[in-house]
Phi, psi and omega in degrees: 000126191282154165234185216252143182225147144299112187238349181238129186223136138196144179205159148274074185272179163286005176247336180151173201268014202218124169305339184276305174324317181273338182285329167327318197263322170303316195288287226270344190042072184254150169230147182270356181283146189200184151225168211310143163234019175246349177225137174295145173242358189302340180272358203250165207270342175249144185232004198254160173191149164244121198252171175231121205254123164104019168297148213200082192290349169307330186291355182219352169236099179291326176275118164312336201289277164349298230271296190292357174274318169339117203244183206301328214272316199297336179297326195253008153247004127343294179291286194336300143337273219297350183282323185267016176282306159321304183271017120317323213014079155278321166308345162254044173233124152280127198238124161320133189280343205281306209256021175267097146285144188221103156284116216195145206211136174196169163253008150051275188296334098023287203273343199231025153312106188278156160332314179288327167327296220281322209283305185299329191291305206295324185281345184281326189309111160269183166304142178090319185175238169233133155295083193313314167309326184293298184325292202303324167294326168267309196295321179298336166293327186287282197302178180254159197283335181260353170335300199282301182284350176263330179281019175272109223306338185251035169316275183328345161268356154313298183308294186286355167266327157305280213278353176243049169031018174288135194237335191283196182304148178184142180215136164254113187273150149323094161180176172260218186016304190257344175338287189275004142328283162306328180283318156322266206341295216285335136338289172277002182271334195293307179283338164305304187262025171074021174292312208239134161258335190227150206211060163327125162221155184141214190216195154178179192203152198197070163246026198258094155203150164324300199298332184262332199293315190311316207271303186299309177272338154273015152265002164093007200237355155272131214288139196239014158263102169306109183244134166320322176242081173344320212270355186258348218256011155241141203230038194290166240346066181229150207289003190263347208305132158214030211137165159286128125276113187279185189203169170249160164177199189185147176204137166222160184224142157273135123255156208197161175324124196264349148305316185290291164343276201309306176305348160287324161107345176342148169299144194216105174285315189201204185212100206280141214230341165197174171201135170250180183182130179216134159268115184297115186273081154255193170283181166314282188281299177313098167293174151280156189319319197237053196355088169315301145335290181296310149330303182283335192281305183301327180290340155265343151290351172301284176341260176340302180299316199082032154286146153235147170340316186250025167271280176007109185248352172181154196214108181281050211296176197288303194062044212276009187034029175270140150336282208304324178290325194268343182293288176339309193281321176307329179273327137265023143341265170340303179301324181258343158251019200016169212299009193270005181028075209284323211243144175289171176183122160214203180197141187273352192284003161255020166283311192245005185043149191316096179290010171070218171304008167232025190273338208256291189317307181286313199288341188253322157287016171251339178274309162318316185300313164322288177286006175277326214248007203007071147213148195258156183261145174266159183268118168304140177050031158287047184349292170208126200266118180325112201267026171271346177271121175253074256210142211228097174267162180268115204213132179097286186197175197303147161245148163257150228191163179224101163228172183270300204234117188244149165262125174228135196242124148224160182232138202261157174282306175331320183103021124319120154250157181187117193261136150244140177233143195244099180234155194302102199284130184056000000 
């Protein structure tokens, strides 16, 4: 069995555009939330968002043409690419165009439904439904001419296989949370098991629209208390939780061979050692109480590593700051590492505001990162940690810690779970 290593990071928050910079800022509990400007939001129960501010997609897409088909997300996990591909150093590797694989989790078709869509469908309605001649008839007046071809949910994988010469195994998963989770796993499975030697992977999430607010707040999942100070007002598992704040952003990661790696001579961040995937039978929004799922997915990257629970040292949790959801996660926790709170556990996500389809991805470069610098990041605005749990949270500031092995945990709305592990290289 080949093993998989990490050699590239790049990403784009609501903290800044540079992996050292964000990781800096996360470590220090600085938050990118604030609130939004790119939509009015006064009608939706939230006004908050982590926007990424001062992007400039000329710095990374030379083609006009690109730019303009191009939608907000396919620019920034694009730019993302193109950062950890760089710090791979990869432009000076020769790679087989055959054997490059490219994975990538997003929410595309979701995030960027425009107003003129809603518009068209409404002029189009008869008795009964839509009319299709009405519909064709209203999107040629309506709609924008590039309309079709720019909402195409896998576009992004054109772009980066044109311009980074790919050629290998390569998908774009669906989904919210775990999207770009999944796409790493499926990424390290391709090189582990020899489809692949080099691995583009990651997400991106655009969900700062009228469309994702309207779809979010009416499930109930968005924080609906008004805080004076915006950088405070996500509280996951602190007994004050009251909600999500999304945000936008993109993380891709390289991974590659780890003999191939070496021999090139590459930076080696970490060594990815299992990946799972489990479905939670709650409800839509609602996981189950003692997150089942989520359970079966680390109990199957356990498995794939041959690690045990209590070599595990830190658990990079989903954290959605819903009741329900971190009650679900804490608990499964409890289970799998039992209640004496052997293993750390925090979640980055009130640094950066909930990143949606790029949250699993982002969740995995804070785990790595966590293990290069063995220091674990604390959950900003935990305060006083739900004492119903017996859960060993990181809380106030960073701990420095000698760990092996990290858990990085997301979660789908849907009632996806998806675990990856990481473990400590040389």
């Amino acid at each position: 069995m080949r093993r998989v290593v990490v050699t590239g990071l790049g990403t784009l928050t609501s903290l800044g555009h540079e992996v050292e910079e964000v990781w800096k800022k996360v470590l220090s509990g600085q938050s990118g939330i604030g609130r939004i400007s790119s939509m009015e939001a006064e009608k939706y129960h939230t006004v908050l968002a982590g926007e990424i501010r001062d992007f400039d997609p000329k710095q990374y897409i030379a083609s006009g043409k690109n730019r303009q088909l191009m939608a907000r997300g396919d620019q920034l996990c694009f730019a993302a690419s193109l950062k950890a591909y760089r710090d791979a150093g990869l432009e000076q590797s020769e790679i087989c165009k055959e054997r490059f694989a490219l994975y990538v989790g997003g929410n595309k078709e979701m995030d960027t439904l425009p107003q003129e869509f809603v518009e068209t469908v409404w002029q189009a309605e008869g008795e009964g439904g839509v009319s299709e001649p009405a519909f064709a008839l209203a999107a040629k007046q309506i709609l924008p001419p590039l309309f079709f071809v720019k909402g195409l949910p896998s576009a992004v994988l054109f772009y980066l296989s044109a311009h980074f010469s790919i050629q290998g195994p390569n998908t774009y998963f669906v989904g919210t949370s775990n999207a770009s989770a999944v796409a790493i796993g499926s990424a390290f499975r391709a090189i582990r098991y020899g489809e692949a030697d080099v691995a583009l992977a990651g997400g991106f999430a655009d969900p700062l629209t009228w469309w994702n607010y309207m779809k979010m707040d009416a499930l109930g999942v968005l924080n609906r208390k008004p805080s004076e100070d915006p950088t405070k007002a996500y509280m996951p598992f602190d007994v004050r939780r009251n909600g999500t704040i999304i945000a936008e952003g993109a993380t891709m990661f390289v991974l590659e061979e780890l003999e191939r790696a070496k021999a090139r001579g590459a930076n080696i961040y970490a060594e990815v050692v299992g990946f799972g995937s489990g479905y939670d039978r709650g409800s839509l929004v609602k996981p189950s109480p003692e997150g089942t799922g989520l359970q079966i997915a680390v109990k199957k990257a356990l498995t794939e590593s041959g690690i045990q629970p209590e070599q595990v040292g830190y658990v990079c949790a989903h954290g959605s700051g819903t009741r329900w959801g971190d009650e679900s996660e804490a608990r499964a926790i409890e289970q799998l590492f039992g209640r004496e709170g052997k293993v750390a556990v925090s979640t980055v996500k009130p640094t950066t505001g909930h990143m949606v389809s790029n949250a699993g991805a982002f969740n995995a470069l804070a785990s790595v990162l966590a293990l290069r610098d063995q220091t674990l990041p604390f959950t900003l605005n935990c305060q006083t940690p739900d004492p119903s749990w017996s859960v060993d949270f990181v809380t106030h500031e960073p701990r420095k810690a000698k760990v092996e092995t990290v858990l990085s945990l997301a979660r789908g709305l849907e009632g996806q779970d998806t675990a990856l592990l990481f473990s400590k290289f040389g």
